[in-house]
C-alpha positions as CSV (number, residue, x, y, z in Angstrom):
1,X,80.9,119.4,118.7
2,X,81.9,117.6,122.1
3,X,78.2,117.0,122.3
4,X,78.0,115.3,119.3
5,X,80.9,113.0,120.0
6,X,80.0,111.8,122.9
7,X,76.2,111.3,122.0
8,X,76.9,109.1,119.0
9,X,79.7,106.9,121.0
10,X,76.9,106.3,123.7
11,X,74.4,105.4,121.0
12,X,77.3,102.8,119.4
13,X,78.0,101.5,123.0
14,X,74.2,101.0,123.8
15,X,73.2,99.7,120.4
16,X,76.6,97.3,121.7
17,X,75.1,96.4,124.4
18,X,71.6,95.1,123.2
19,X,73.2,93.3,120.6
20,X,75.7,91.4,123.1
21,X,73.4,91.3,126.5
22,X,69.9,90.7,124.4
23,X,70.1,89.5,121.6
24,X,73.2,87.6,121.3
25,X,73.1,86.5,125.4
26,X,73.4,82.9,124.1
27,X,75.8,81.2,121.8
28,X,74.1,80.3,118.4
29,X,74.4,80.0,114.5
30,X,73.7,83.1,112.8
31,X,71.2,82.3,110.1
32,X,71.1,84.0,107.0
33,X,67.5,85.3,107.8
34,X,68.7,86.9,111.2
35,X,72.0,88.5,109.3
36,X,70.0,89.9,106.4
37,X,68.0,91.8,109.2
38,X,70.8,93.3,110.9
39,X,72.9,94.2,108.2
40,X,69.3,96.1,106.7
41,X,68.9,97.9,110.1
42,X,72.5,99.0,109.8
43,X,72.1,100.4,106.5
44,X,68.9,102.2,107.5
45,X,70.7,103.9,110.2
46,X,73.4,104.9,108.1
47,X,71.2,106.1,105.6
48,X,68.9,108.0,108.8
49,X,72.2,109.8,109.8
50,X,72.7,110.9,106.8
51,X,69.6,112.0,106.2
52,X,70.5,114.0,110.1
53,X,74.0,115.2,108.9
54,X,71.9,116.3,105.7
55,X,69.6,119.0,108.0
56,X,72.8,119.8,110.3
57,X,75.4,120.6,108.0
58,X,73.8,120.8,104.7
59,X,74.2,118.8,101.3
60,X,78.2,118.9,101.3
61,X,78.6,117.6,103.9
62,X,76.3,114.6,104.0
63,X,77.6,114.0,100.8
64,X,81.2,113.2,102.0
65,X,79.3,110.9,104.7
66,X,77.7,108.8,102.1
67,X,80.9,108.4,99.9
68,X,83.0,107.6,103.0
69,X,80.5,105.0,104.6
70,X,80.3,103.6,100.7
71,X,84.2,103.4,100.0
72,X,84.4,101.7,103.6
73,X,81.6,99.8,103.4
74,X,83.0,98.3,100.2
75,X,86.9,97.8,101.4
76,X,85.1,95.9,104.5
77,X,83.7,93.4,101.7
78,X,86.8,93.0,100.6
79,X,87.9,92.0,104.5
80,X,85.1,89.3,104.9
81,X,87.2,87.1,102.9
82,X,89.6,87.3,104.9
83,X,87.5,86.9,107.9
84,X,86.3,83.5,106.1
85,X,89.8,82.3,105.3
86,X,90.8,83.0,109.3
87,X,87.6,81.1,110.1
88,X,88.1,78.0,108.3
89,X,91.7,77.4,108.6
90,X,91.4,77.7,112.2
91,X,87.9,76.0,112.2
92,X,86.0,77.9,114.6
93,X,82.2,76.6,115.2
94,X,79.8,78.5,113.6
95,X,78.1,79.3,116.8
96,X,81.9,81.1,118.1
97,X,82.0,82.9,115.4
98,X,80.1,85.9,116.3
99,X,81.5,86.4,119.5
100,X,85.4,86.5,117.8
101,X,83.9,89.5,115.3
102,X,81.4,91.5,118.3
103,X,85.1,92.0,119.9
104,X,87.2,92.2,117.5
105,X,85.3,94.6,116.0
106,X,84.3,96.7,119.5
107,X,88.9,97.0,119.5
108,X,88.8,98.0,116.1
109,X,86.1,101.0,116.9
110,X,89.0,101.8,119.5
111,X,91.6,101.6,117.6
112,X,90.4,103.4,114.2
113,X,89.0,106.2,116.2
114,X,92.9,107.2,117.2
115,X,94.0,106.4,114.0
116,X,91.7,108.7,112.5
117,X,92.5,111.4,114.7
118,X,95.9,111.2,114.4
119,X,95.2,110.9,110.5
120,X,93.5,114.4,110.3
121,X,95.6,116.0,113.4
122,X,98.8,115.7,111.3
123,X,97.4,116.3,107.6
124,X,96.0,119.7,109.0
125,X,99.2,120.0,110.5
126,X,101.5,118.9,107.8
127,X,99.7,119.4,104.7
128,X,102.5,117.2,102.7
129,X,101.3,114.2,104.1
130,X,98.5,114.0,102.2
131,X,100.9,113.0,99.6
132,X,102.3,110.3,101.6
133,X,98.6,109.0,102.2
134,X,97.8,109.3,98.5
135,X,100.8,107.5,97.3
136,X,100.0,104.8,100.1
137,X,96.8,104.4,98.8
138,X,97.7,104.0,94.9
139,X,100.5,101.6,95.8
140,X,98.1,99.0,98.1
141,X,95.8,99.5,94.9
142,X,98.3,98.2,92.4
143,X,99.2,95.6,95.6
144,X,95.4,94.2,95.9
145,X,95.4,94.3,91.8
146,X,98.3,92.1,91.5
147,X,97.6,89.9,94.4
148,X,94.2,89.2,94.3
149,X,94.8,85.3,93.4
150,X,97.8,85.1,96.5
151,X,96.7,82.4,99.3
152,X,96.4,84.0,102.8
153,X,98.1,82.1,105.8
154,X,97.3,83.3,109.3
155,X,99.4,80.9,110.6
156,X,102.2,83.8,109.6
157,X,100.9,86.6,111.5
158,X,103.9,87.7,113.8
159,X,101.6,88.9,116.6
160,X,100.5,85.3,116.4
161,X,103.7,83.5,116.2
162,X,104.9,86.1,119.8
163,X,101.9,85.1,121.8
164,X,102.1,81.0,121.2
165,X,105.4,82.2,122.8
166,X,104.5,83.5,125.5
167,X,101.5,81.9,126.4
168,X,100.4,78.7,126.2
169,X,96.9,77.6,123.8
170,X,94.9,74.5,124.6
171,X,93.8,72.3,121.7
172,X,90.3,72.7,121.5
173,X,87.4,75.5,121.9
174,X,86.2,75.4,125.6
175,X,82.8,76.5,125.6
176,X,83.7,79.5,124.0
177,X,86.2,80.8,126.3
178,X,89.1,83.2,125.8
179,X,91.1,81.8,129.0
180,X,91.0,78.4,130.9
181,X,93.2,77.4,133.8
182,X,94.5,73.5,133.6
183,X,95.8,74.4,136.2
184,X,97.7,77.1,135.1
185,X,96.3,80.0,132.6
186,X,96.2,79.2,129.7
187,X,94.8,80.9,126.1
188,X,92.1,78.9,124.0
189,X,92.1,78.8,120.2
190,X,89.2,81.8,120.4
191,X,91.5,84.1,122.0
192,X,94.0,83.4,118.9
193,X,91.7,83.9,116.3
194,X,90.5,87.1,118.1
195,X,94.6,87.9,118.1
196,X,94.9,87.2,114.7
197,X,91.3,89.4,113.4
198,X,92.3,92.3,115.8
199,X,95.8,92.5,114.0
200,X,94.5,92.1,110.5
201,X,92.0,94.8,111.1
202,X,95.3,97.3,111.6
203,X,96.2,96.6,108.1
204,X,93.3,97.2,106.9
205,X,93.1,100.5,108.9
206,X,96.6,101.3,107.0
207,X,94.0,101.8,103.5
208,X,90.5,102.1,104.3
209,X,91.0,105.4,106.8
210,X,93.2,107.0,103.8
211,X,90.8,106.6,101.5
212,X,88.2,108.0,103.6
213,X,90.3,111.2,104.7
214,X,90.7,111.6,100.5
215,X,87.4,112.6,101.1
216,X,87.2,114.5,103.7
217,X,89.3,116.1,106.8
218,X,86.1,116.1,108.9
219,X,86.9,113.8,111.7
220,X,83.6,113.3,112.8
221,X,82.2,112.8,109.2
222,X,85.1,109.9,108.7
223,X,84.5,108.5,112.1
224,X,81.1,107.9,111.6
225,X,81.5,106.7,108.7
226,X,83.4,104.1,109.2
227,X,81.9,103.1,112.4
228,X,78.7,102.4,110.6
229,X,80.7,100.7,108.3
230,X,82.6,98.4,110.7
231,X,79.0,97.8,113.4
232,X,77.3,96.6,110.1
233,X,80.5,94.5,109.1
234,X,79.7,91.3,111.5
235,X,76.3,90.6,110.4
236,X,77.2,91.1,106.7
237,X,80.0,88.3,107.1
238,X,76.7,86.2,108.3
239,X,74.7,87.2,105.2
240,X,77.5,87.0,102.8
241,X,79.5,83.9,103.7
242,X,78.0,81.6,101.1
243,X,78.1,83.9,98.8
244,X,81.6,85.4,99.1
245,X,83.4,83.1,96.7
246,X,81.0,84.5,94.0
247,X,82.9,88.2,93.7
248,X,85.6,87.2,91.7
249,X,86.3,90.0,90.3
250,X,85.0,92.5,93.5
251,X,89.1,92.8,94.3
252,X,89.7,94.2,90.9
253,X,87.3,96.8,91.7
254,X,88.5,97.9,95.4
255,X,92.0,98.3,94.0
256,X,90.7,100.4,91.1
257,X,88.9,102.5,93.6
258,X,92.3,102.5,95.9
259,X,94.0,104.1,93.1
260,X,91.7,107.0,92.0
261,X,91.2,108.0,95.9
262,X,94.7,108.0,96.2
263,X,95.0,110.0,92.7
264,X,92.8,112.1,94.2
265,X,94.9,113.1,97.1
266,X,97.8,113.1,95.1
267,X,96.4,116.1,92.9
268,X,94.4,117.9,95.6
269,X,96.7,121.0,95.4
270,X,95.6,121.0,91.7
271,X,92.4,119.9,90.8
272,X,89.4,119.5,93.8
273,X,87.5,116.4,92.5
274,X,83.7,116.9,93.2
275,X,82.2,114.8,96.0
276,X,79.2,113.8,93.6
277,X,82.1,112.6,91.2
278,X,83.7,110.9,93.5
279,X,80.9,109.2,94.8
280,X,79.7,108.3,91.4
281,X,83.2,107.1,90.6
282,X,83.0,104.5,93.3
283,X,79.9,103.2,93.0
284,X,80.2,102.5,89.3
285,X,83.4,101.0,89.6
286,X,81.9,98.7,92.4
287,X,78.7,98.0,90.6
288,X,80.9,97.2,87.3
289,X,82.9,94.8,89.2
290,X,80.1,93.4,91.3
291,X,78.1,92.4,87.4
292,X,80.9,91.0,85.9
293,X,81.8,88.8,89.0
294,X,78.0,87.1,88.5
295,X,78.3,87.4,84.8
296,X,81.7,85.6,84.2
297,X,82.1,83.3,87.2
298,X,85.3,81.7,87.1
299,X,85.6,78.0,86.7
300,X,87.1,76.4,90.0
């Protein structure tokens, strides 16, 4: 199983690398063209793993792939808007914008991975705390229902607030730069966007690796699964930043499917909900959300 670990973090860290030293050596705009292409090749890899885990382990098993990768895929959604919201109120060129997410989102493969396996360690340790997890995740499901309409302000983030402390930030982007001396060192506004999407991405941790461990106590199965997830989560933003505002009601959904994963946990000692239910469960209660959101757009 060591193998297989270290195989598939050396095929994320070179599929890293020829995004970062090929294809994205220069800063540019990310068209939507380009982004569609990525996020498609992201999609068929998941879907080729699968496929791999499918011939390895058997159906079972590549079943609790597919429903992880889809019930992170789908919370990850949720976090473009957040994303967009960081973006504009800190108005970062378009052309910076990919470089903020390819490291933010190389920390967050660092720091999901130990979440995770911390996650699992101390279920299979301490079986009780998959009660704790599955209250967690019906309680930020009844959260995200009732504030789906609340304004987000970065400008709030303590992390945030403790660095401008302790460091100082020039005024404008230089040349994409995370530090400048003038003369001394100082931070550029990048850097604190980067601060503020590595924090936010902790939170997020806090539900989506919850819900994926209601599915499974696999580590590698959640690992990958949300790895896939989170690599295909930067060129999605790209593809899906017009048409964000659109999903209305795509919140509604996420908490719905917050609170049954969560139920799910919560009666695991008494009932074992199918995978195949599970699954279905998800993606009809995405899809539902997803139609009615195009459907019955809300007036501005």
């Amino acid at each position: 199983m060591l193998l297989f670990w270290i195989l598939f973090n050396l095929f994320v860290l070179a599929m890293l690398a020829l995004d970062l030293g090929v294809f994205s050596r220069r800063a540019h705009t990310v068209g939507f063209r380009e982004a569609l292409g990525w996020s498609s090749m992201w999609v068929a890899l998941a879907a080729a793993f699968a496929v791999l885990v499918y011939f390895w382990h058997g159906r079972p098993v590549a079943l609790e792939f597919v429903t992880g990768y889809v019930i992170e895929l789908s919370l990850s959604v949720d976090n473009l808007f957040v994303f967009l919201v960081i973006f504009r109120y800190f108005r970062v060129p378009a052309e910076q914008q990919h470089k903020v997410l390819f490291w933010g989102i190389l920390g967050a493969l660092v720091m999901r991975g130990i979440f995770i396996l911390a996650g699992v360690g101390l279920i299979r340790r301490f079986h009780w705390i998959i009660y704790v997890f599955g209250a967690l995740l019906v309680y930020s499901g009844i959260r995200l229902f009732r504030e789906g309409e609340e304004e987000i302000h970065p400008e709030k983030n303590p992390i945030l607030r403790l660095f401008r402390r302790w460091m100082p930030v020039t005024k404008d982007y230089v040349n994409g730069k995370f530090f400048v001396r003038t003369p001394e060192l100082c931070a550029t506004p990048l850097l604190v966007v980067l601060l503020v999407v590595e924090t936010t991405d902790v939170l997020f941790a806090v539900d989506s690796i919850p819900a994926v461990l209601a599915i499974t106590l696999n580590a590698f199965i959640v690992y990958t699964s949300n790895v896939f997830a989170i690599l295909g989560l930067r060129s999605m933003y790209f593809a899906l930043a017009g048409m964000m505002e659109m999903f209305d009601y795509l919140h509604y959904g996420l908490s719905l499917v917050l609170i049954f994963v969560g139920a799910k946990m919560l009666v695991s000692h008494y009932y074992h909900i199918p995978t195949e239910l599970a699954l279905g469960v998800v993606v009809a209660v995405l899809g539902i959300s997803v139609v009615a959101s195009l459907l019955f757009p809300r007036k501005a």
